[in-house]
C-alpha positions as CSV (number, residue, x, y, z in Angstrom):
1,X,-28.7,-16.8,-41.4
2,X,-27.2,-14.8,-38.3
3,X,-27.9,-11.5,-39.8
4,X,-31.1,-10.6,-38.7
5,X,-30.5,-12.6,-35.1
6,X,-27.5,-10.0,-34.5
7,X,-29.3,-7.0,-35.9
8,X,-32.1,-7.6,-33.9
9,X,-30.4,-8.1,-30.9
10,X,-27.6,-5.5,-31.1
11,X,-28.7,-3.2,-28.3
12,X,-28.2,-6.4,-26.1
13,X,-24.9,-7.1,-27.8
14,X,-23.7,-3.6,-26.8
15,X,-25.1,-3.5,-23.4
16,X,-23.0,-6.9,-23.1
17,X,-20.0,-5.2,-24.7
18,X,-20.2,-2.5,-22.1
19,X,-20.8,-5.2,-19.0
20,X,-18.0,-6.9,-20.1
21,X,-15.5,-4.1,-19.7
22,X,-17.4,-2.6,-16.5
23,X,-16.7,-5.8,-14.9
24,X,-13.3,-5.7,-15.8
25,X,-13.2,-2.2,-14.1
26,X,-14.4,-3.4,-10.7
27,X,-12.8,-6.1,-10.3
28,X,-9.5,-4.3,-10.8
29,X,-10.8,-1.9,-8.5
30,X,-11.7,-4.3,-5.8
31,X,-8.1,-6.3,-6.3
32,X,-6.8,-2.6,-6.4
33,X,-8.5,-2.1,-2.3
34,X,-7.8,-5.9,-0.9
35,X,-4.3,-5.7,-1.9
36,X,-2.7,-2.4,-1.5
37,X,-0.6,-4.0,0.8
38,X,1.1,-6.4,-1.9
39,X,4.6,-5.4,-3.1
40,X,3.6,-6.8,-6.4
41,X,4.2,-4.1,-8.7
42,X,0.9,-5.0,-10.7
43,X,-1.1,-4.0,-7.6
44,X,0.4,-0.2,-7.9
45,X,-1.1,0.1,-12.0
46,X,-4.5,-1.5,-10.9
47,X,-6.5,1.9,-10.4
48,X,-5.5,2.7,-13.9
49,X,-7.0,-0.2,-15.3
50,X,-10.0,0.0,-13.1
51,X,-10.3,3.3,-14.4
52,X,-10.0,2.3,-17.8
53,X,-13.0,-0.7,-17.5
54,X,-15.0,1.7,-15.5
55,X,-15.4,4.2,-18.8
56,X,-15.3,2.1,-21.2
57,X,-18.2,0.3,-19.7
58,X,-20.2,3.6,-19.2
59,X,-18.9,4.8,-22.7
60,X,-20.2,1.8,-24.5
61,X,-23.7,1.8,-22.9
62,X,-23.9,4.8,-24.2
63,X,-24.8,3.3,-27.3
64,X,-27.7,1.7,-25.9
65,X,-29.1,4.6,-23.7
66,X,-28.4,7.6,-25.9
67,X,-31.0,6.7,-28.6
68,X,-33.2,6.0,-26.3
69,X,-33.5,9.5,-25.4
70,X,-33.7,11.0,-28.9
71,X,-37.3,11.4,-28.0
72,X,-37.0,13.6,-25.3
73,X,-34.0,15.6,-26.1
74,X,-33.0,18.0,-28.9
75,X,-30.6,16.6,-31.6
76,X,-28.2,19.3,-30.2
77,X,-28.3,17.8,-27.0
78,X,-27.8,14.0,-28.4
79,X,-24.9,15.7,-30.3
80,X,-23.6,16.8,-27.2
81,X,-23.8,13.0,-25.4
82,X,-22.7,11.3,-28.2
83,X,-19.3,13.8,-27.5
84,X,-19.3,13.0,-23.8
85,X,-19.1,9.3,-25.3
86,X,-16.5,9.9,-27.0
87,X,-14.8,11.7,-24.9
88,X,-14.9,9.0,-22.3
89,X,-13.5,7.0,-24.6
90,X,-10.8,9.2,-25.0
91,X,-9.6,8.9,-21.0
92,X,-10.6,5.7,-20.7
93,X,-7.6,4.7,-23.3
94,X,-5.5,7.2,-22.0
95,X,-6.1,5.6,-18.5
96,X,-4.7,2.0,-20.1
97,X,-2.0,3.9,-21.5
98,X,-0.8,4.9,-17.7
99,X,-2.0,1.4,-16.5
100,X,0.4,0.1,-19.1
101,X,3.3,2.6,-18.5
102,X,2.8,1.8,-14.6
103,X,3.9,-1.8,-15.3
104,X,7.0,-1.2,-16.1
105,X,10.1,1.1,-15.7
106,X,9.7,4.1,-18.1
107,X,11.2,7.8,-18.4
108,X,9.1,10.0,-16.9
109,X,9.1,13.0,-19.5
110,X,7.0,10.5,-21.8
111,X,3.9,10.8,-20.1
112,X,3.1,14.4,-20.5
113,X,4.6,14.2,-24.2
114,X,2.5,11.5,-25.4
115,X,-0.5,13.4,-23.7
116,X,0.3,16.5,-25.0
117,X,0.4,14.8,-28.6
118,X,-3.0,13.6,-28.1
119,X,-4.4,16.3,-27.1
120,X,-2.8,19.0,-29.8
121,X,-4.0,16.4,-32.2
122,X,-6.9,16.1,-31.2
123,X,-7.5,19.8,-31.0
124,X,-6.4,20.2,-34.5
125,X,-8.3,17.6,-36.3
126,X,-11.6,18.6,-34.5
127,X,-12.2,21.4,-36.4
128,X,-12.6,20.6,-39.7
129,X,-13.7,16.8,-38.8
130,X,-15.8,17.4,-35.9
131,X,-14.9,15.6,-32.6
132,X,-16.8,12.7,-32.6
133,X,-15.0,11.6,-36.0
134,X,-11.4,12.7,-34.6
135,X,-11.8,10.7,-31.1
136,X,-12.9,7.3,-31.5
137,X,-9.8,6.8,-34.0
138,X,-7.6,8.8,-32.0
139,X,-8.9,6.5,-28.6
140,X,-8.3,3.4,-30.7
141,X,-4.7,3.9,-32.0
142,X,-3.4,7.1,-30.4
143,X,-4.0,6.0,-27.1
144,X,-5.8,2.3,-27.3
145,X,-3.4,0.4,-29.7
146,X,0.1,1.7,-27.9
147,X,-1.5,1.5,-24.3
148,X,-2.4,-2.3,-25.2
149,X,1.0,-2.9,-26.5
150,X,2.7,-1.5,-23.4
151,X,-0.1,-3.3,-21.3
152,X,1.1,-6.5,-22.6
153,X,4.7,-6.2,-22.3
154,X,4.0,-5.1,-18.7
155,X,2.2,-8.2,-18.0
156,X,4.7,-10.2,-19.4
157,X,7.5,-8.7,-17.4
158,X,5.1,-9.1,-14.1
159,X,4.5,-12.6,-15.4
160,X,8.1,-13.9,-15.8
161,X,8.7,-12.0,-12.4
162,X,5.9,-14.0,-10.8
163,X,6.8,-17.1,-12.6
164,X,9.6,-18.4,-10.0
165,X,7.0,-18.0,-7.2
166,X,3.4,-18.2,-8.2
167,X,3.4,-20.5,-11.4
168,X,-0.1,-20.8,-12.2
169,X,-0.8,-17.1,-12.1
170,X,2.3,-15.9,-13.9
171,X,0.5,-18.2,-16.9
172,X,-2.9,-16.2,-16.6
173,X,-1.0,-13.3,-16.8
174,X,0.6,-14.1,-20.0
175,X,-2.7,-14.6,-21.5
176,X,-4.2,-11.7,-20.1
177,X,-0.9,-10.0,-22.4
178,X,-2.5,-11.3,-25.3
179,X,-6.2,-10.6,-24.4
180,X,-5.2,-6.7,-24.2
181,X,-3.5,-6.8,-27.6
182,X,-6.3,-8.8,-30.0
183,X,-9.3,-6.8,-27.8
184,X,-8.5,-3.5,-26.8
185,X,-8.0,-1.3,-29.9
186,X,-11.2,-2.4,-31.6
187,X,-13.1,-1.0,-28.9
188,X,-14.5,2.2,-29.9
189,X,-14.3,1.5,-33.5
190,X,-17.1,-1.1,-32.6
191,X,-19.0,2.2,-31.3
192,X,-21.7,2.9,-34.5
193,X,-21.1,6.8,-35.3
194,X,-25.0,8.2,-35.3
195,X,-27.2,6.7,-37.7
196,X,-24.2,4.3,-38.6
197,X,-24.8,0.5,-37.9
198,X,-21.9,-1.5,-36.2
199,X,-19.0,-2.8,-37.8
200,X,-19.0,-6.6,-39.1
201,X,-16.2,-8.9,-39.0
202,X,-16.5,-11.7,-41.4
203,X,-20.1,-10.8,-41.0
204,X,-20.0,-11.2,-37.5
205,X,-20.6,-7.8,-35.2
206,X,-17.5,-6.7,-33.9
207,X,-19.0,-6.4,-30.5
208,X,-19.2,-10.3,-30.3
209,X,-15.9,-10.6,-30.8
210,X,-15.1,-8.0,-28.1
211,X,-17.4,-10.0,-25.6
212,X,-15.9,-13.0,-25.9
213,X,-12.1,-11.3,-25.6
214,X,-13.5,-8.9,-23.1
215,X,-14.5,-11.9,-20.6
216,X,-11.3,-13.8,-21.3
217,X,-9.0,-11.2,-20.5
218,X,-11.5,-10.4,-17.1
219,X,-11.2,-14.2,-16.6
220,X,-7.3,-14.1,-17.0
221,X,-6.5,-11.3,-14.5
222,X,-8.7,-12.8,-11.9
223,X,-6.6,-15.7,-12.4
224,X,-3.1,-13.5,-12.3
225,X,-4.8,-11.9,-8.9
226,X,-4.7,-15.4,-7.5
227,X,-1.0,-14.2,-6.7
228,X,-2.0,-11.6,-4.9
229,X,-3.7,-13.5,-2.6
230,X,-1.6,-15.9,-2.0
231,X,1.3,-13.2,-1.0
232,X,-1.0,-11.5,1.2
233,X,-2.1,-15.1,2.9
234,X,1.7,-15.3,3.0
235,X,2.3,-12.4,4.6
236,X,-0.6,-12.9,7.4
237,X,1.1,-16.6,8.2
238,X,4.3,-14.5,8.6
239,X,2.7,-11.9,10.9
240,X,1.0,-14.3,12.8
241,X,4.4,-16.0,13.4
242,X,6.0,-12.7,14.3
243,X,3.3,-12.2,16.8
244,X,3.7,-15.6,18.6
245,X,7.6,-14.4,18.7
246,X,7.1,-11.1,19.9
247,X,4.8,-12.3,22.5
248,X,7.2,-15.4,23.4
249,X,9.9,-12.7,24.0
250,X,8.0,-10.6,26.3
251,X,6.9,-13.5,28.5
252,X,10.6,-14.2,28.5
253,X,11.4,-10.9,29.2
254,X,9.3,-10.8,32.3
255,X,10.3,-13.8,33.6
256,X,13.7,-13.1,33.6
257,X,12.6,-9.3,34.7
258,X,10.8,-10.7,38.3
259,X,13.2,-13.7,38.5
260,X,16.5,-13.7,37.6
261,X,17.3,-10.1,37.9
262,X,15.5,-10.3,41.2
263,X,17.8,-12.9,42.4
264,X,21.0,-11.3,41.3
265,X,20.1,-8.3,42.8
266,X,19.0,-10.3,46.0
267,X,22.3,-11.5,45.6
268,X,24.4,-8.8,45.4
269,X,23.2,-7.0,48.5
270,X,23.4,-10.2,50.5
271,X,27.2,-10.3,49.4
272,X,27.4,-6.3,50.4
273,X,25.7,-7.2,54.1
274,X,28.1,-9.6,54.7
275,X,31.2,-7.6,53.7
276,X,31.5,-5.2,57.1
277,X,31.7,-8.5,59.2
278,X,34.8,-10.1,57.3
279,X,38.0,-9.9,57.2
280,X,40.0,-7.7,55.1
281,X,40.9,-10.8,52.6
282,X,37.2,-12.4,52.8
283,X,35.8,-8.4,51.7
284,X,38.3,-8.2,48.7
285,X,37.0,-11.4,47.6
286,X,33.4,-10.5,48.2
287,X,33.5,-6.7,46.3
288,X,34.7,-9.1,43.6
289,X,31.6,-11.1,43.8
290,X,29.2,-7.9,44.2
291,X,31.3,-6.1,41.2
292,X,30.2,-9.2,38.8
293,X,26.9,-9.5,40.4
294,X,26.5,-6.0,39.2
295,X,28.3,-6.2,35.8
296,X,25.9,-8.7,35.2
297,X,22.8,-6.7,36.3
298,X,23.7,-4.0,34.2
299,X,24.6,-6.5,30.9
300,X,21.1,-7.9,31.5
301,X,19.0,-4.7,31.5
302,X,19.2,-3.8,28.1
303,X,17.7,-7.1,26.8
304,X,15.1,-6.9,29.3
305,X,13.9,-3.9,27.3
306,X,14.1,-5.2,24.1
307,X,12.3,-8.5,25.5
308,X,9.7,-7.3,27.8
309,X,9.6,-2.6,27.5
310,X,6.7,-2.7,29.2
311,X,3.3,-3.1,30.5
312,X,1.3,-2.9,26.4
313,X,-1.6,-3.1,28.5
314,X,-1.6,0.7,29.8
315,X,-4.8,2.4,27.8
316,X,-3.7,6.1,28.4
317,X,-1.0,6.5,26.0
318,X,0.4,9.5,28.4
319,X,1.2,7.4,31.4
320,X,2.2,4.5,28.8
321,X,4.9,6.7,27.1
322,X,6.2,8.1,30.0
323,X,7.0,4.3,31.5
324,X,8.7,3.4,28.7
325,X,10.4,6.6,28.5
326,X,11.1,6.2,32.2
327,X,12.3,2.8,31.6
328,X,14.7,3.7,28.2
329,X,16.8,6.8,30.7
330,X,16.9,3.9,33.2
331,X,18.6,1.3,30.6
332,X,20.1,3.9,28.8
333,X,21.3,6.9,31.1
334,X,20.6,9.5,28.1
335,X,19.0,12.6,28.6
336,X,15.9,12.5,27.5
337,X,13.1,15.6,27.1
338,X,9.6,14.7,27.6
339,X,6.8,16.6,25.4
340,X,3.2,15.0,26.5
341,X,0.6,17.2,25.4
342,X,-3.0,16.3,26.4
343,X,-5.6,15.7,24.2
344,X,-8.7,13.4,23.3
345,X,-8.3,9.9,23.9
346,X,-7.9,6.9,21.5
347,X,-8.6,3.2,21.2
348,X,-6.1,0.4,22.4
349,X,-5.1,-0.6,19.1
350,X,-3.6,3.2,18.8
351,X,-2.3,3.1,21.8
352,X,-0.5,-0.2,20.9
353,X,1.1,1.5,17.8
354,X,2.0,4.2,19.6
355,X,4.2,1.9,21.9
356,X,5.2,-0.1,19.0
357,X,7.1,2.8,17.0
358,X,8.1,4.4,20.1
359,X,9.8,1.5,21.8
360,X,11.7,0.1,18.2
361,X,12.6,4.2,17.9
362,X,14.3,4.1,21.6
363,X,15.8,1.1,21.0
364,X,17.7,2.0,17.9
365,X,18.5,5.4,19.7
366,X,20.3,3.0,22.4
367,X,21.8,0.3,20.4
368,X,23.3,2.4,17.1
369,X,23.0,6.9,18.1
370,X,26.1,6.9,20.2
371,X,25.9,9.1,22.9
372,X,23.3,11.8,22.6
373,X,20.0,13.3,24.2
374,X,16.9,12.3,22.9
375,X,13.5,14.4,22.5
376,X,9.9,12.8,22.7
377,X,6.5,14.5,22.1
378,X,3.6,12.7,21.9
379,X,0.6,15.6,20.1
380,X,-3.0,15.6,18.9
381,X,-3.5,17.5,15.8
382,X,-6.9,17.7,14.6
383,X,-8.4,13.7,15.2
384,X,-4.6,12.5,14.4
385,X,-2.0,11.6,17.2
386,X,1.4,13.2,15.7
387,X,4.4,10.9,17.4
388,X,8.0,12.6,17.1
389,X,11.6,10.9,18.7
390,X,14.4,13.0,17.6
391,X,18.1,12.5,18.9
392,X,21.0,14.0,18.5
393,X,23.4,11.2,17.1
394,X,25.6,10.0,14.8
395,X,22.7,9.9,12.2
396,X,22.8,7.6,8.8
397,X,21.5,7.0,5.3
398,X,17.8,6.3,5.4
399,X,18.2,5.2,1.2
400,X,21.0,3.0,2.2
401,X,20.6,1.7,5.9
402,X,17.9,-0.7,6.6
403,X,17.6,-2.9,10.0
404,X,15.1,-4.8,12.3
405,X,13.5,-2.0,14.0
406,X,12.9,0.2,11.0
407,X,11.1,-2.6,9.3
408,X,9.1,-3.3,12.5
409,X,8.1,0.7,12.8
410,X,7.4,0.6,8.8
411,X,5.0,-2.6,9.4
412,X,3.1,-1.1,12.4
413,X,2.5,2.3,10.5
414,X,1.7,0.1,7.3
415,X,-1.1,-2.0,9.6
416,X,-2.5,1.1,11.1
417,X,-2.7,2.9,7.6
418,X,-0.3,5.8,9.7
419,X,2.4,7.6,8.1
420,X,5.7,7.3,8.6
421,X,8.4,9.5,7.9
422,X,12.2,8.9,9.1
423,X,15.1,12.0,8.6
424,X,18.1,11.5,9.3
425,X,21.6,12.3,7.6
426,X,25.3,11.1,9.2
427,X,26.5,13.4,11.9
428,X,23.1,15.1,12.1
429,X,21.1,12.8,13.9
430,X,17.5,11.3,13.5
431,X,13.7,12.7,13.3
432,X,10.7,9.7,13.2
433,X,7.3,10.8,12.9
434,X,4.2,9.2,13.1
435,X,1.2,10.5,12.2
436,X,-1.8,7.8,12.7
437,X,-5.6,8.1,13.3
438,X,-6.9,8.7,16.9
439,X,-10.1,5.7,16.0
440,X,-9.6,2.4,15.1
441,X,-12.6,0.0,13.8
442,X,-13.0,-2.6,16.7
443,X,-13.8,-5.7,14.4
444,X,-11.2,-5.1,11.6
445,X,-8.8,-2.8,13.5
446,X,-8.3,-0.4,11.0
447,X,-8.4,3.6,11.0
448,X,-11.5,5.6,11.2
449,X,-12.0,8.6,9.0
450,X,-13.0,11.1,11.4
């Protein structure tokens, strides 16, 4: 009774078929974009699977399109699309198979071998077969069948890592796993060969079947992304917080910068004008007082600059970096070499990241380098600012040391889409360079490409 609805409708069923699957595509893609920030490891595979929806899509439309234009093109011509189909279909499973292999760990000679099988089989069977015949197989269960498999067991493994945190999604990703394994490798069988019809299941068209698993596993991975987001809300809550620290601290720190260090200091050279008119007992006493008045000036400056470094406020990053410079030789009483080279200017949310790194860089110089000198050059290259603060220290394991004020320069180059790069080695000292984008976007505060 269905047959003739399904045979007269099977353009539409393809053109589904190929929707499907091109949803699937951009949504990975878009989940790919608004969370490259997440330290999910699912969020690193995602332009592989966008990649693999995208084609798929476009591959099974094909279908629909392709004899449409069998009145206007030569049959070598239709040949040659119906090829190109195929062909897509070809990267479109390889791209699952490097989505799947993505998701978990995996030696890294086996990519290029299992590629290199494909393609050696595929260039051997498309001679006496003909390419269209060789591919769609070869997309289905060289590349297809394995790359759902491994697609699968790479969700499960990001599900029962989830599962302790985000319950809910660690469940949609678990039937996502399935999804990929009962949908995937029918896929370009379903694809009629020309002048073929499609292929029936229980006298159902495959492509049906492939709809309804296509929008279940779409459904299931928006559900899984629902992790995403709530890590990255997570990690907004915990930035705001940082913020309201950091700012907390610098009031503190100028507080205690225009009051109580004031007021010692007041102190101490009241005690040293009074000294001359004492007598010798009363000025032993009192170079006492003014020797702890001073120890405890001199304790105190050092959080000051970890507190309050300096006025963030400055726009020209020149005069800006030369304070806090000025400020760190003052606290510090290193050598330090000053490399300012003038350039274009930049927006206050540069100049602010430019502060950022520079002041957690001097600050690790003073609290962990050991005596040394310290270089600082501040460069435009091209529409980039190039940031380098090199000292000549005891040096350490970048793999193996972590701290504070690495994960605070890491964060600011992560927010400013900048690149970072620390060198260092033990004995040999340390090399952090920055490398960020001259332009920020005013309303979102991100890079410009310029």
């Amino acid at each position: 009774m269905l047959e003739p609805f399904f045979t007269a409708n099977e353009p539409i069923l393809h053109f589904a078929d190929g929707l499907v699957f091109f949803l699937l595509g951009v949504v990975a893609a878009l989940a790919g974009h608004t969370f490259r920030a997440s330290r999910l490891g699912v969020t690193q595979a995602l332009p592989w699977l966008a990649t693999f929806g995208l084609l798929v899509g476009v591959a099974k439309w094909g279908v629909v399109f392709i004899p449409l234009q069998a009145a206007y093109l030569s049959d070598s011509a239709l040949d040659l699309l119906r090829s190109l189909q195929a062909g897509l279909l070809v990267l479109a499973h390889g791209a699952l198979l490097l989505f799947g292999l993505r998701l978990m760990p995996y030696p890294r000679w086996l990519v290029p071998l299992m590629l290199a099988g494909v393609g050696l089989t595929l260039i051997a069977l498309s001679g006496p077969l003909g390419f269209q015949a060789v591919a769609r197989p070869l997309a289905a269960y060289g590349l297809g069948l394995p790359g759902a498999l491994l697609s699968a067991r790479g969700l499960l493994l990001q599900a029962a890592q989830l599962s302790p945190f985000y319950s809910r999604p660690a469940r949609a990703l678990r039937l996502s796993a399935w999804a990929f394994v009962l949908s995937v490798p029918l896929g370009p069988l379903a694809i009629p060969r020309a002048g073929g019809g499609s292929v029936r299941l229980l006298g159902v068209p495959a492509e049906v079947g492939l709809i309804a698993g296509g929008l279940f596993l779409v459904l299931t991975l928006v559900r899984g992304f629902d992790a995403l987001r709530v890590e990255s809300q997570r990690r907004m809550e915990r930035a705001e917080r940082r913020e309201a620290l950091l700012e907390e601290r610098y009031r503190l720190g100028k507080e205690l910068n225009d009051g109580v260090l004031q007021d010692l200091v007041a102190a101490g050279l009241f005690v040293e004008a009074l000294e001359p008119g004492l007598p010798e007992e009363g000025r032993t006493y009192l170079g006492l007082v003014r020797l702890q008045l001073q120890g405890a000036v001199d304790r105190l400056r050092p959080y000051l600059m970890d507190l309050s470094p300096m006025d963030w406020s400055e726009p020209d990053p020149y005069r800006g970096l030369a304070q806090l410079v000025a400020e760190f030789q003052a606290n510090s009483l290193l050598p330090a070499r000053v490399d300012l080279s003038q350039g274009f200017g930049c927006d206050a949310g540069v100049v602010t990241h430019i502060y950022t790194v520079a002041h957690e860089a001097l600050a690790n110089v003073r609290r962990h380098a050991g005596a040394c000198e310290v270089d600082i050059s501040l460069r435009p290259v091209g529409q980039h600012w190039t940031l380098v603060i090199a000292d000549t220290g005891v040096g350490f394991d970048p793999e193996r040391v972590s701290g504070p004020g690495l994960d605070r320069m890491a964060d600011t180059a992560r927010k400013a889409q900048a690149r970072l790069k620390v060198e260092s080695q033990p004995g040999k000292g340390t090399r952090i360079a920055l490398n960020l984008p001259a332009a920020v976007n005013s309303t979102t505060n991100q890079p410009l490409d310029t």
